[in-house]
N, C-alpha and C positions, 0 to 999 in steps of 0.2 A: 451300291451306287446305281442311280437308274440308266439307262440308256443314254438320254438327254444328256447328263451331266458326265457322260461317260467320252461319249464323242465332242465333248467340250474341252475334255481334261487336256488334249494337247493339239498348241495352235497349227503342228503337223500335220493332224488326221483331218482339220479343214483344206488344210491348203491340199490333201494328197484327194480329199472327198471331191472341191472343186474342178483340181486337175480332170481326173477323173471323168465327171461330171461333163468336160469341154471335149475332152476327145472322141467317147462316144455320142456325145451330140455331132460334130463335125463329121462321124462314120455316117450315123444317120442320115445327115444332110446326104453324102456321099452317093449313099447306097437307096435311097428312097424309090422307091417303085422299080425295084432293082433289082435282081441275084448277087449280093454281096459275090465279090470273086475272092479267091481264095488269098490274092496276091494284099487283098485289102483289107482281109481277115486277119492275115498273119502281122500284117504293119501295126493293126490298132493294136493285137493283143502284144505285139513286142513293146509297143511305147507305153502299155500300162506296165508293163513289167519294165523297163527304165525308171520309167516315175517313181518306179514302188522302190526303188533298188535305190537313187536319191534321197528319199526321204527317208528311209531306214537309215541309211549309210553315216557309220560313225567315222567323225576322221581318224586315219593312223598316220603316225608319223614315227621315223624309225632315231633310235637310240643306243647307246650302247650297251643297253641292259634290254637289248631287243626292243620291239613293237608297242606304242603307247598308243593310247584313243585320249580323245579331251569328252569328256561333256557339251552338251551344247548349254552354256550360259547364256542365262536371261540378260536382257538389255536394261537396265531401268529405266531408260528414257523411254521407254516402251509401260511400262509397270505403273497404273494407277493406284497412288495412295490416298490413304484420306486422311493425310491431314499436312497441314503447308511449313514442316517444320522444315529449317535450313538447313537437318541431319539427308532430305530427301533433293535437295537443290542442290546441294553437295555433292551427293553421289551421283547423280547424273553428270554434272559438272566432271566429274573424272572420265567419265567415256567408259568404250567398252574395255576392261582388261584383260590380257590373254588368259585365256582357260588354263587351268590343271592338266598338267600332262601325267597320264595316270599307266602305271604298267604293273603285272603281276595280280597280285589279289585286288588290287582296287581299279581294275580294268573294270570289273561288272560297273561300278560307278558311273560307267559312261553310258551305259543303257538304262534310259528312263521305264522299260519295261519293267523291272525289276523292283521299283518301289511301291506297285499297289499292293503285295502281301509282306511286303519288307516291313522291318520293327525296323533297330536300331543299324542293323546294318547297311540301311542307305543315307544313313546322315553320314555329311563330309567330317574326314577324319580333320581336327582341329585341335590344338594344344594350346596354352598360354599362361601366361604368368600369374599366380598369384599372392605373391611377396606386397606387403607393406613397405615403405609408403607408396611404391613405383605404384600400385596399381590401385591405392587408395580412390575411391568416386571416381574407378573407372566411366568412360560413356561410351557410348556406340561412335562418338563424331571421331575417337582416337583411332578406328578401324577405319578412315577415310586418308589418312597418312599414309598410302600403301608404299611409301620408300623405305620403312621401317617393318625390319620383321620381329619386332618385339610388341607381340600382341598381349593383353590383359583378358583374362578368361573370361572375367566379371565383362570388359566390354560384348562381346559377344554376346553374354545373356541379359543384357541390356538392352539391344539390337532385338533381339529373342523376344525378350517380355515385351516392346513395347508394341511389335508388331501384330503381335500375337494377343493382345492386348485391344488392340486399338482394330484387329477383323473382329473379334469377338463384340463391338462396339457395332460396327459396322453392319452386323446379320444381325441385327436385334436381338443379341444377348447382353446378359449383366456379368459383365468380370470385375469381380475387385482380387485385390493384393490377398496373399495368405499365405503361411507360413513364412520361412527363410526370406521372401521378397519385404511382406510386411516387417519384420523382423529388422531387413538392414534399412529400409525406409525409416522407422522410430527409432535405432541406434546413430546414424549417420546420414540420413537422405540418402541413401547410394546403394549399388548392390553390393553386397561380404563382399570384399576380393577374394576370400579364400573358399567361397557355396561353388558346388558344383552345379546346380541347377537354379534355376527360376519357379516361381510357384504363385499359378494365378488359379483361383477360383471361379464358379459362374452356378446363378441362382439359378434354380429347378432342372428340367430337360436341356439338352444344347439343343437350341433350335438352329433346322439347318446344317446339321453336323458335317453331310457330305456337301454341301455348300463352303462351308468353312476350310474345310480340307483340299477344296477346288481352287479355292482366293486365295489362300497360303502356299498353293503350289504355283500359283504364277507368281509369285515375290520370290521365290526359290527356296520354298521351307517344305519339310516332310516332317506330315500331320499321319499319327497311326494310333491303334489303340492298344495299350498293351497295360493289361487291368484298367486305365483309366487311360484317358486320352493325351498324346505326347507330342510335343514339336522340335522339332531338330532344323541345323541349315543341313539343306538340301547340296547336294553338287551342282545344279544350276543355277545358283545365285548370285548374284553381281560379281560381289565382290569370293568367290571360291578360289578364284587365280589369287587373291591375297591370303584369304584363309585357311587352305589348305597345307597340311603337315603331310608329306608322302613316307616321315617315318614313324605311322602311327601304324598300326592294322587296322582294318576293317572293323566297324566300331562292335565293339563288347556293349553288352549294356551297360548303361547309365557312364560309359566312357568316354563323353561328349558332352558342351553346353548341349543342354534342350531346359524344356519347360513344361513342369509337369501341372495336368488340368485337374481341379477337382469340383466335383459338383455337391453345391449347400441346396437343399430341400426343405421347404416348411413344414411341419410334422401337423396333424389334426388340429393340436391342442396350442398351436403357434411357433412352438419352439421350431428350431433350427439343427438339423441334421446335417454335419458338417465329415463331408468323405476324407476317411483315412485318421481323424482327429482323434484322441486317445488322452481326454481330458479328465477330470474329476468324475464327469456325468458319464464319460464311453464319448460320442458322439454330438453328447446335444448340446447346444448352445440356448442360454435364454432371450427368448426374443428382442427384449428393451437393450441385449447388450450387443445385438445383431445390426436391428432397422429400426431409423433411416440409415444410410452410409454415410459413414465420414469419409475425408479425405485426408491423404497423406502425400509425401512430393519425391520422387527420385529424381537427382539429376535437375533439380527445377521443375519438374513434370509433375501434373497432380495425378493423382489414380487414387479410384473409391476403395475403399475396404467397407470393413463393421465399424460398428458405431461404436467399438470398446475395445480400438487394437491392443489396448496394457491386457485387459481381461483375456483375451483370446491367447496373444503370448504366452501369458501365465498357465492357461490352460493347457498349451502349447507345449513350453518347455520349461516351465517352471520357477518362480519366483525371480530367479537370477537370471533370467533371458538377457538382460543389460551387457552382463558378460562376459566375451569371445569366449570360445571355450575350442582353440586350435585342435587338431588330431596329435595325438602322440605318437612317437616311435612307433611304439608298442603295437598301437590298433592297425597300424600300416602291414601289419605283418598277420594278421588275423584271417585265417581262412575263411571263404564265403562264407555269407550267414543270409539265412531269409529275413527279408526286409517286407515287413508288413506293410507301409506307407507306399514303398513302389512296387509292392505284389510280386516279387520277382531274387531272385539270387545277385546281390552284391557282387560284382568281384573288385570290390576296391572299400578302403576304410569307409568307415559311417562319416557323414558330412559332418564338416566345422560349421558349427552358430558363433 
């Protein structure tokens, strides 16, 4: 991340810059064609070390399982989105809700320092239901009911894909739908209730990557790259006083909604180089069954895919992608195994399609 975009990343280190910035101007004033005295020396340098001691300062509040800190959550009445849908007039509409009272291991959660080399373990710990019909076309607007702690996972990666979706839109990239997303799209409009993740796409380079990763941390999401690039909620996001589960640990891999990014590339000869896909060809997709992008609708919502979501599925997951094919017993119980598609050690069954 460059400098610029670095002293961007949090609207603190302006406000602590300006602070800053105002006091030793006023010393100057002060001391101008002057011997600064020592009495005036020590004043300015104590009130920068206040300042700094302010805007570090996480609150603690005490409990009986000892000392908690909150996070500082994002406002959204503060948070520009792009696009005018009544899921973001809504949530503003609810105001701010009290933060996550966070103690023991999920105390680091309250320090935002901690997520520029963080993976998975600064996404907020989250759980939710995935039982038929209760969470059938879940959507993100049921995570706006916050009098109800009966959450839908699928809503969540709802909330997840569309956002995530719709900045990748935003920085002049091309995201379309792919895999498990496109998948419950062409089965039901809706996300599985029972997928674990989300799964969006984007053609050639991500343009703007630490760009992307900077616009998604002011909506309260944590962008990291881990073999491929990943999005998770963040602990400062709106709604984290609703979403957060205090009896989760500290997230394990892939033990959270998030959404996993994969990048499709045009090969010399046209074709289409599809990351992570493991189809008849290996990788390659044939152009005419790629581009132009069709569309598909979750939720009512349109999002581009390929122009041959049946073909890609099939490539995908094979002929019978149509139907569900729940976890068993069995595989729950299966010790880790290397998962090529998210580059990394499972520790939980292989996803339901």
């Amino acid at each position: 991340m460059d400098k610029k975009l670095e002293d961007g990343v949090d609207g603190d280190k302006d406000g602590k810059a300006k602070t800053q910035w105002s006091i030793a101007r006023v010393f100057k004033d002060r001391t101008a064609g002057a011997t600064a005295s020592p009495v005036l020396v020590l004043v300015a340098v104590g009130l920068l070390v206040f300042m700094e001691t302010c805007v570090n300062y996480i609150p603690q509040v005490s409990t009986r399982g000892g000392n908690a800190c909150s996070p500082k959550v994002l406002d959204a009445t503060n948070i520009a989105y792009h696009s005018g849908h009544r899921y973001y007039a809504a949530l503003r509409d609810i105001g701010a809700l009290p933060p996550p009272q966070m103690t023991e291991e999920h105390a680091k959660l309250c320090s935002k320092t901690n997520r520029f080399r963080a993976k998975y373990e600064y996404c907020l710990p989250i759980s939710g239901r995935k039982d038929t019909p209760f969470c059938t076309a879940a959507d993100r607007m049921n995570l706006l009911n916050v009098a109800t702690s009966a959450i839908c996972y699928a809503s969540v990666l709802h909330m997840l894909l569309t956002e995530v979706y719709e900045e990748l839109q935003a920085s002049e990239n091309t995201p379309f739908l792919s895999f498990g997303s496109l998948l419950g799209a062409v089965r039901n409009q809706s996300v599985i209730p029972f997928t674990e993740d989300a799964d969006v796409g984007y053609v050639g380079e991500m343009v703007a990557a630490d760009k992307v990763t900077l616009a998604l941390r002011r909506k309260g999401y944590h962008m990291f790259f881990m073999g491929i690039w990943r999005v998770c909620v963040a602990p400062t996001h709106p709604l984290a006083g609703h979403l957060y589960d205090p009896n989760l640990p500290v997230s394990e891999s892939f033990a959270v909604p998030y959404v996993d990014l994969y990048k499709m590339t045009q090969t010399e000869n046209g074709d289409w180089d599809m990351q992570e896909l493991e189809g008849s060809n290996g990788r390659i997709l044939p152009d005419q069954k790629v581009w132009p992008f069709s569309q598909v609708t979750i939720n009512g919502m349109a999002f581009e895919t390929v122009r041959d979501p049946h073909f890609f599925l099939t490539e995908a997951y094979g002929l019978d992608y149509m139907t569900p094919k729940p976890r068993s017993e069995s595989s729950e119980r299966e010790a880790p195994t290397w998962d090529s598609r998210n580059a990394g050690f499972r520790l939980r069954a292989q996803p339901s399609w």
